[in-house]
VEXLO-592012 format. One line per 5 residues: number of its first residue (from 1); their letters; for each residue z, x, y of N, C-alpha, C. Coordinates in steps of 0.2 Angstrom, whole numbers. Atoms other than C-alpha are relative to their C-alpha. Example, Ala and Ser with C-alpha at 12.3 -4.5 7.8 and 13.67 -1.06 7.14 Angstrom:
BEGIN
1) as) 0/4/-6/39/62/-22/0/4/6 ~ -1/-4/-6/36/68/-5/3/-4/5
end
This chain:
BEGIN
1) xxxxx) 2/6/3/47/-87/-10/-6/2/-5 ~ 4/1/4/37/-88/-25/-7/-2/1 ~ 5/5/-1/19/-94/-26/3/-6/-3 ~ -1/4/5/25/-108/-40/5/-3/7 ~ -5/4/-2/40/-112/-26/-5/-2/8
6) xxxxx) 6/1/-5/26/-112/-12/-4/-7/-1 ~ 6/6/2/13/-124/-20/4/-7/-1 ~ -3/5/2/28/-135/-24/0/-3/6 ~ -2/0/-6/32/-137/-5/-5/-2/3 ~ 5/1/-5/16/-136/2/-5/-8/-1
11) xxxxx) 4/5/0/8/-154/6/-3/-2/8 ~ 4/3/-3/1/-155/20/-5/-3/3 ~ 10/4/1/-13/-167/25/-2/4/3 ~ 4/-4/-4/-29/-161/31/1/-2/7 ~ 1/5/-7/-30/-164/50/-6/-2/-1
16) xxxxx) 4/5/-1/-40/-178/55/-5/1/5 ~ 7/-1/-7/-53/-170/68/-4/6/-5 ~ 5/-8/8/-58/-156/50/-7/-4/2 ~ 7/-1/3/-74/-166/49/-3/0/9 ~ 3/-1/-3/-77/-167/67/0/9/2
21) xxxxx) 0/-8/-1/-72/-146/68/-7/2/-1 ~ 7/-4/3/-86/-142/57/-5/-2/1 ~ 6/2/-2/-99/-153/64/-1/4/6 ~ 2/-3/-6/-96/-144/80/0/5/-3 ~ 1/-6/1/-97/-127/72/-6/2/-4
26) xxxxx) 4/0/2/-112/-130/62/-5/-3/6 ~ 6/1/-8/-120/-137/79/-2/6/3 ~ -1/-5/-5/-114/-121/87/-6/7/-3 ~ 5/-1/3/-125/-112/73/-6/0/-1 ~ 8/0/1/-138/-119/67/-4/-4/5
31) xxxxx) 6/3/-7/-145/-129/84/-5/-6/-4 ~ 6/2/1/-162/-133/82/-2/-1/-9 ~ 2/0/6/-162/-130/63/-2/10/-2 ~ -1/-4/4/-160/-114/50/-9/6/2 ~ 5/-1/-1/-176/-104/55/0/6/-7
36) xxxxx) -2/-3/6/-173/-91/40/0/-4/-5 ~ 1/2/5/-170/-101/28/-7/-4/0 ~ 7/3/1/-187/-109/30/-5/4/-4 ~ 1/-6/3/-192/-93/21/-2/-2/-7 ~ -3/2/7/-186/-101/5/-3/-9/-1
41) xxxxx) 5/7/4/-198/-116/-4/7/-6/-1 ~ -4/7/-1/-190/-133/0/3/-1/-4 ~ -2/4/7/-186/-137/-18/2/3/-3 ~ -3/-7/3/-180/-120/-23/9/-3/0 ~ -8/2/0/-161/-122/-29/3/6/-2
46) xxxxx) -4/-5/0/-147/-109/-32/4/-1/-3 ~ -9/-1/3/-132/-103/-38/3/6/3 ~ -2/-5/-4/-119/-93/-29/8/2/0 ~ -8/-1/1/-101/-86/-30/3/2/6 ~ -5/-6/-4/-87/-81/-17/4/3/-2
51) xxxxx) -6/-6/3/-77/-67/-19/3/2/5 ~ -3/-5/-5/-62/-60/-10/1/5/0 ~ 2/-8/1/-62/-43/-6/7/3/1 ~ -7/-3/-1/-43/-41/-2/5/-6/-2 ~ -7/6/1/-26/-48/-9/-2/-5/8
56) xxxxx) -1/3/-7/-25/-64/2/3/-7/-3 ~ -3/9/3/-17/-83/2/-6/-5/1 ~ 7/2/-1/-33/-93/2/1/-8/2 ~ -1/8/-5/-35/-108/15/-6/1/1 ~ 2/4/-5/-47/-120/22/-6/-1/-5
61) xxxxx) 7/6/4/-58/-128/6/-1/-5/3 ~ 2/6/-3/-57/-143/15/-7/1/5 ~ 4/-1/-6/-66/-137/29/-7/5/-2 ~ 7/-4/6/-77/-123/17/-5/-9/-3 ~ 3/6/4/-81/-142/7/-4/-4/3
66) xxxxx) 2/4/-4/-85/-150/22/-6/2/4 ~ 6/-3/-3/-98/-140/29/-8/-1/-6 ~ 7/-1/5/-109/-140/14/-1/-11/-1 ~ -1/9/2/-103/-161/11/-6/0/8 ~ 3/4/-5/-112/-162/30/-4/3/-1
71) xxxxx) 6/-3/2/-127/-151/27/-5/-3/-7 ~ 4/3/8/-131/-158/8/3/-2/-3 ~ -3/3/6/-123/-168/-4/-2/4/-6 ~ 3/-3/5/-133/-160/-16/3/6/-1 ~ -4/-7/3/-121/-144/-15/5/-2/-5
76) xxxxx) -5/2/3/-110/-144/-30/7/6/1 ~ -7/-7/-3/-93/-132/-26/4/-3/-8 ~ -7/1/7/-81/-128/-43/3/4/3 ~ -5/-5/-1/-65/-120/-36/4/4/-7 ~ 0/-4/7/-57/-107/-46/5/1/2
81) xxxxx) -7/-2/-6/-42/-105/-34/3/-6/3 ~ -1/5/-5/-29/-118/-26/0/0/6 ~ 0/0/-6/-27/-121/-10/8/2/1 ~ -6/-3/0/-11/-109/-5/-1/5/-6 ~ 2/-3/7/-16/-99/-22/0/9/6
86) xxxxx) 4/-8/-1/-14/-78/-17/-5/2/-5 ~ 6/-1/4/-29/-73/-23/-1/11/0 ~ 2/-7/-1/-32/-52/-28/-7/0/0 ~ 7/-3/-3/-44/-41/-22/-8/-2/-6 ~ 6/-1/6/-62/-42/-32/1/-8/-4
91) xxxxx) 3/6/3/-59/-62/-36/-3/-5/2 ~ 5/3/-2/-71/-73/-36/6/-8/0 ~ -3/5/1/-63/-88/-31/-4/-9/1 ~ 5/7/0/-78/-103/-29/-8/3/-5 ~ 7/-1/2/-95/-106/-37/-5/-3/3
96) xxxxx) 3/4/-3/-107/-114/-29/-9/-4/-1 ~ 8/-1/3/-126/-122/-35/-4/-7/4 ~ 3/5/-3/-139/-134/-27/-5/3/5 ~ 6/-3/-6/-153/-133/-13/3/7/2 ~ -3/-5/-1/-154/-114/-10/-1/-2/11
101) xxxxx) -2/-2/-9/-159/-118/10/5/0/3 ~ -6/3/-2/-142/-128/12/3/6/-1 ~ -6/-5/0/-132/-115/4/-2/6/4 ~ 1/-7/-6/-141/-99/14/2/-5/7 ~ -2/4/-6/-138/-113/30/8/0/2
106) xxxxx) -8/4/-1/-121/-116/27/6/5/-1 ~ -3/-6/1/-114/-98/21/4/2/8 ~ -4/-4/-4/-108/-91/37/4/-5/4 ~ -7/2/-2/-99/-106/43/4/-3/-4 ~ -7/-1/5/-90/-109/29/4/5/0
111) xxxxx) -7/-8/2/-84/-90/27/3/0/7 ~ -4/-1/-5/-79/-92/44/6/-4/0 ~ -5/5/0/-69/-107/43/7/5/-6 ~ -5/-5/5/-61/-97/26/5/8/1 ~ -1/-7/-4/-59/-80/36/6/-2/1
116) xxxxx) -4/2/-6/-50/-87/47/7/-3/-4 ~ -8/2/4/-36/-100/40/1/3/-6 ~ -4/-5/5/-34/-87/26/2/4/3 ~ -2/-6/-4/-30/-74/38/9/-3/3 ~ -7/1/-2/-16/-84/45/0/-4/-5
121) xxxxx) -3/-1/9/-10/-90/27/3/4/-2 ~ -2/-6/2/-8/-74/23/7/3/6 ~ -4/-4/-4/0/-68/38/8/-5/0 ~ -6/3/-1/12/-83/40/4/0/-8 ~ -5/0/7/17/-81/20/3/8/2
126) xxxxx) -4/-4/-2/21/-62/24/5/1/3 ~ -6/1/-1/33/-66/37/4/-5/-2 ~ -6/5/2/41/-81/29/2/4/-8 ~ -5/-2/4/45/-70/13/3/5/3 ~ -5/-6/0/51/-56/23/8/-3/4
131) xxxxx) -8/1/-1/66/-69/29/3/-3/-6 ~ -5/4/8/69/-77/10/5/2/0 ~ -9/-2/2/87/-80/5/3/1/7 ~ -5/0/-3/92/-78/22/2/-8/5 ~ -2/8/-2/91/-98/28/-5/-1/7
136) xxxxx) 4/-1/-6/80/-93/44/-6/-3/-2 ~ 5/3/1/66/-103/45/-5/5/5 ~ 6/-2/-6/47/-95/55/-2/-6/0 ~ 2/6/-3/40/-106/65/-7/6/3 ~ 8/-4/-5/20/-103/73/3/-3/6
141) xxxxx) 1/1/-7/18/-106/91/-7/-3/4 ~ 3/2/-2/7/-114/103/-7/6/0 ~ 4/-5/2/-4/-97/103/-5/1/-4 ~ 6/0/7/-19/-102/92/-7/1/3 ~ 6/0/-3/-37/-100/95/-2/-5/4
146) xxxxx) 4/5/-2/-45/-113/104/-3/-4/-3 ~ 4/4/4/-51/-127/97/2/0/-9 ~ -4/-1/9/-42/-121/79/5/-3/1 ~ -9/3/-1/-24/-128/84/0/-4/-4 ~ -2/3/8/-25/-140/68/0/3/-5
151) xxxxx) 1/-5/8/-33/-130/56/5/5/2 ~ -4/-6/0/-21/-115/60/7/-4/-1 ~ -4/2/3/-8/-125/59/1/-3/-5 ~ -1/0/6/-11/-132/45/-2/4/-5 ~ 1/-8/3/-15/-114/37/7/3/1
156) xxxxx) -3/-2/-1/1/-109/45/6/-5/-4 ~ -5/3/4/11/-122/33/-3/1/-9 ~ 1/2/8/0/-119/18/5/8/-1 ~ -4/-9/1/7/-99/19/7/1/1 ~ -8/1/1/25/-106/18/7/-1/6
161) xxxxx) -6/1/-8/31/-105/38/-3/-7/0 ~ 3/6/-1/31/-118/47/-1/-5/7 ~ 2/2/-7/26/-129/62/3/-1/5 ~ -5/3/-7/33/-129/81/-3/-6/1 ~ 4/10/-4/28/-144/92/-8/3/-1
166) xxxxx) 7/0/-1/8/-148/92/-4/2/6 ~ 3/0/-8/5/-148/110/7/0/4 ~ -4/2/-8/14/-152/126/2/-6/1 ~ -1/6/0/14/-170/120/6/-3/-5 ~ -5/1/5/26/-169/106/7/0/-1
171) xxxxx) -6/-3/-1/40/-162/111/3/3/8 ~ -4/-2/-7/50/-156/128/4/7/-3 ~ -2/-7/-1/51/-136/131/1/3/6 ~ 0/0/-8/59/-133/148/3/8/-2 ~ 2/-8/-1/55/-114/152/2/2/7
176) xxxxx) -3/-3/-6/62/-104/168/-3/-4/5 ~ 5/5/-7/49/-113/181/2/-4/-1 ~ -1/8/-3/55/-130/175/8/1/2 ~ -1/2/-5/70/-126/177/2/2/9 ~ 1/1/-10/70/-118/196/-3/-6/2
181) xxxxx) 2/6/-3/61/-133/199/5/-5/0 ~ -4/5/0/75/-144/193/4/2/3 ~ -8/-2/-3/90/-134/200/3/4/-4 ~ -5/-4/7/99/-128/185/-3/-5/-7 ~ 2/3/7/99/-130/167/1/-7/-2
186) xxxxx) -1/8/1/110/-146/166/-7/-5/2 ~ 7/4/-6/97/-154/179/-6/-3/-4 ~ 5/2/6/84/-150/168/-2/-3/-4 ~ 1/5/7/88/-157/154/3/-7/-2 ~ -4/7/-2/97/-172/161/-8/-5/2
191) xxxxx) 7/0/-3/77/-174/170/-3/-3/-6 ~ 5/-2/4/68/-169/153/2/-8/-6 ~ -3/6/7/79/-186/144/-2/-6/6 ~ 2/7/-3/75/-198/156/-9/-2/0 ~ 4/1/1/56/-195/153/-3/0/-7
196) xxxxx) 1/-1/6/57/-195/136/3/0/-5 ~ -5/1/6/66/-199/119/-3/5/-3 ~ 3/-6/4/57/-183/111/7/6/2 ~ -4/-4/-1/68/-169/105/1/5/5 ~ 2/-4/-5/72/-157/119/2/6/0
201) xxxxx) -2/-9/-3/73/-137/121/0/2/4 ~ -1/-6/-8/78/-125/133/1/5/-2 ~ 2/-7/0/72/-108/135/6/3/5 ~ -7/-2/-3/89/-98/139/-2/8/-1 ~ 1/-9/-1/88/-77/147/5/1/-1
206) xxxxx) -8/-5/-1/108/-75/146/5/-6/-4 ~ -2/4/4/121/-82/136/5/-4/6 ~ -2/6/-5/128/-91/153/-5/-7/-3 ~ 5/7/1/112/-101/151/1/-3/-8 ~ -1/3/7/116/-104/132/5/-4/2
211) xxxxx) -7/5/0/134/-112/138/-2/-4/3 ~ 5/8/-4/124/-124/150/-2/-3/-5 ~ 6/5/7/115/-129/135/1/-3/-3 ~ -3/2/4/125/-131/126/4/-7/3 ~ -5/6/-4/137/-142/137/-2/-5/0
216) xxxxx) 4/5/1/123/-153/140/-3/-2/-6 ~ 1/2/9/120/-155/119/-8/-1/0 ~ 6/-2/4/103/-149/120/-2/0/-6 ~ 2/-1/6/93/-150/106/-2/5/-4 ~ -2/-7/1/90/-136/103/-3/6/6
221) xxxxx) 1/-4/-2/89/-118/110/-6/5/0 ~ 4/-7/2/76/-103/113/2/3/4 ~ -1/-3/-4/83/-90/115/-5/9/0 ~ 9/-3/1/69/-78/122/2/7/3 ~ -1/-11/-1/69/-57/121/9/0/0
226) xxxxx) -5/0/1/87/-59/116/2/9/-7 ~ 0/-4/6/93/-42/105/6/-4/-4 ~ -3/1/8/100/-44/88/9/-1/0 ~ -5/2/-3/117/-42/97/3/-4/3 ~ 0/6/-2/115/-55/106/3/-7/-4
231) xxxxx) 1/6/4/108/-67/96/5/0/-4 ~ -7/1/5/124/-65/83/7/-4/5 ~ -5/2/-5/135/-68/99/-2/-8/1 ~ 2/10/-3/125/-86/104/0/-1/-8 ~ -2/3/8/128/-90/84/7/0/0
236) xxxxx) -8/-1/-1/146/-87/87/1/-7/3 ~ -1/5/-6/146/-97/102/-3/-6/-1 ~ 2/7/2/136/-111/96/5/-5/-4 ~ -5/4/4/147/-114/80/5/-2/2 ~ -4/1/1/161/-112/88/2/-5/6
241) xxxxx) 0/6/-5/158/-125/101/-1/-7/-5 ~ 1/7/5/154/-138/84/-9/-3/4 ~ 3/2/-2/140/-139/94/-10/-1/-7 ~ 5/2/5/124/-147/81/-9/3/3 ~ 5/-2/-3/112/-139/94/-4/7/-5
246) xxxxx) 1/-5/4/99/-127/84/-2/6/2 ~ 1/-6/-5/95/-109/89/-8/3/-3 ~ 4/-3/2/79/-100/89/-4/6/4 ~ -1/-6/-7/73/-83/94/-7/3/-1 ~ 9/-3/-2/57/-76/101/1/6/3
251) xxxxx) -1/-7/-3/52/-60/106/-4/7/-1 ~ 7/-3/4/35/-55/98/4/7/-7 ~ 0/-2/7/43/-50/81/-4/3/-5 ~ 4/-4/6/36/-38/71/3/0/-7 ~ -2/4/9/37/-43/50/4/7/1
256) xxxxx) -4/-6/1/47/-27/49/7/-1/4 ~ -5/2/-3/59/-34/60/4/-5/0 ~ -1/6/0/63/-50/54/6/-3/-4 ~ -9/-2/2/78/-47/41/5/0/5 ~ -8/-3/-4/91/-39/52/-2/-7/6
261) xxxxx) -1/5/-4/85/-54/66/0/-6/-4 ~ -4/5/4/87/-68/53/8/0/-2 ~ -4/0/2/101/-60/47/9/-2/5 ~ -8/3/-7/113/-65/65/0/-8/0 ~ -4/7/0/112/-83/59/-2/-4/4
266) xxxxx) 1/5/-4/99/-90/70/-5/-6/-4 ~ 3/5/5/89/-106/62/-6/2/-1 ~ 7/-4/-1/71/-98/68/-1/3/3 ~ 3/-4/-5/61/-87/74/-7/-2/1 ~ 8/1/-1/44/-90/81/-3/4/1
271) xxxxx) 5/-5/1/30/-80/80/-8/-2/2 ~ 8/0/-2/14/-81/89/-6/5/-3 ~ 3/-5/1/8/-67/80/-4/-3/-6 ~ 1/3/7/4/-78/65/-7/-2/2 ~ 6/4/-1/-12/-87/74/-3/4/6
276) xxxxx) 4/-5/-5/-15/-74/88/-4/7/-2 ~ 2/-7/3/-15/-58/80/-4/0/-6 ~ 1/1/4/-27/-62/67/-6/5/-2 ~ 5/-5/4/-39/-49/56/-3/-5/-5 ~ 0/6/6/-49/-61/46/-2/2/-6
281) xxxxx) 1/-2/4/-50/-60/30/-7/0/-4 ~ 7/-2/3/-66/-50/17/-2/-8/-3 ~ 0/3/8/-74/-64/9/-9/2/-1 ~ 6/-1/3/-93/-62/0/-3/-5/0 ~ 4/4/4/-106/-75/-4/-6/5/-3
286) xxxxx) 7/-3/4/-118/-68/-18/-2/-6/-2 ~ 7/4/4/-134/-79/-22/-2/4/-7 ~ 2/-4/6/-138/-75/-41/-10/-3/3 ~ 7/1/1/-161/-75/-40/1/-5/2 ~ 2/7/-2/-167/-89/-31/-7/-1/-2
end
């Protein structure tokens, strides 16, 4: 996928607990108040730039914005990059100018919040161009940091994959324990419809359990640690039952692996690896003279 076919695609909202995120993270920092920056005469003002230090897909202005909007108004921010924008190494992608104590205050948890949802931006645009052209969609996973499960997910949409369920509230994922507890798979999911009009999935270990699934007209399937053999055979089997049930396969996916598993025909693959496995990304603030 293109950038240009990205940014077209990509909208959307900010989640709605962003400004409560960063009150708590700016809590978690500054406490009692900046004792360094006390350093720096009240009324002294700055100017400042960030720079990324490695190719990357650049997320989470909102939440960069927001930090300096609850610290001082008085910061002015000029971006230079969009949001979803791959940015290369050595570019300065913001400017920044106003109260230097605000801006020394509010530097390390903005480049945090920025790390972070570029790091999964980036990782979730590498595996979603390494299935283009084959119709497979990535999907993230519940697997997110604590307390980031908004912002990453909406990092994991700006980078072109795209979102499972939210929670445990959104959606009905019956997994081996549920069903032992129900009986069998029909059971399960005869159970998981009378608590719920939400879409429903069933995590299947053998293509017996797919034919159950199917029978029952699941919503859809995950089929989990399935090889590549497999999965072409339950894409047989599903088409050829007419069944509208959709298939998707898990199985901790390495990007180098994602072709030849897209290529059997299944709708998704999820990947936990998009918001767990995360190396955050370089970024910089330089202050010119204060």
């Amino acid at each position: 996928m293109s950038q240009t076919e990205h940014k077209q695609r990509f909208s959307s909202p900010v989640p709605d607990d962003m400004p409560q995120l960063v009150s708590h993270a700016l809590a978690e920092d500054v406490g009692g108040g900046d004792l360094t920056a006390g350093l720096v005469a009240s009324d002294a003002t700055a100017q400042a730039t960030v720079i990324v230090r490695e190719t990357a897909v650049i997320c989470g202005r909102p939440w960069f914005d927001e930090v300096f909007r609850q610290l001082d108004p008085g910061v002015c921010i000029e971006w230079l990059v969009s949001e979803g924008d791959q940015a290369k190494t050595q570019r300065t992608i913001c400017s920044l100018s106003g109260p230097a104590r605000s801006l020394l205050t509010g530097e390390r948890t903005a480049l945090n919040f920025l790390q972070t949802l570029s790091a999964t931006a980036t990782a979730a645009r590498r595996y979603a161009d390494a299935v283009s052209g084959t119709g497979c969609q990535i999907l993230d996973t519940r697997k997110t940091i604590p307390g980031l499960r908004s912002a990453q997910k909406y990092a994991v949409a700006c980078g072109g994959a795209r979102n499972h369920r939210q929670g445990l509230y959104d959606a009905v994922l019956i997994k081996e324990n549920h069903i032992v507890a129900a009986g069998s798979v029909a059971a399960a999911i005869a159970e998981a419809r009378k608590i719920s009009d939400l879409p429903v999935q069933i995590e299947v270990e053998n293509l017996d359990q797919l034919d159950q699934a199917l029978a029952a007209a699941v919503d859809s399937v995950l089929l989990d640690n399935f090889s590549n053999a497999l999965l072409a055979e339950a894409v047989c089997k599903t088409h050829d039952s007419g069944s509208k049930t959709t298939l998707e396969a898990s199985g901790g996916y390495r990007v180098e692996q994602l072709q030849e598993t897209a290529a059997t025909g299944v709708d998704f693959i999820s990947c936990g690896a998009l918001t767990k496995n995360l190396r955050a990304v370089d970024f910089s603030m330089r202050f010119a003279k204060i």
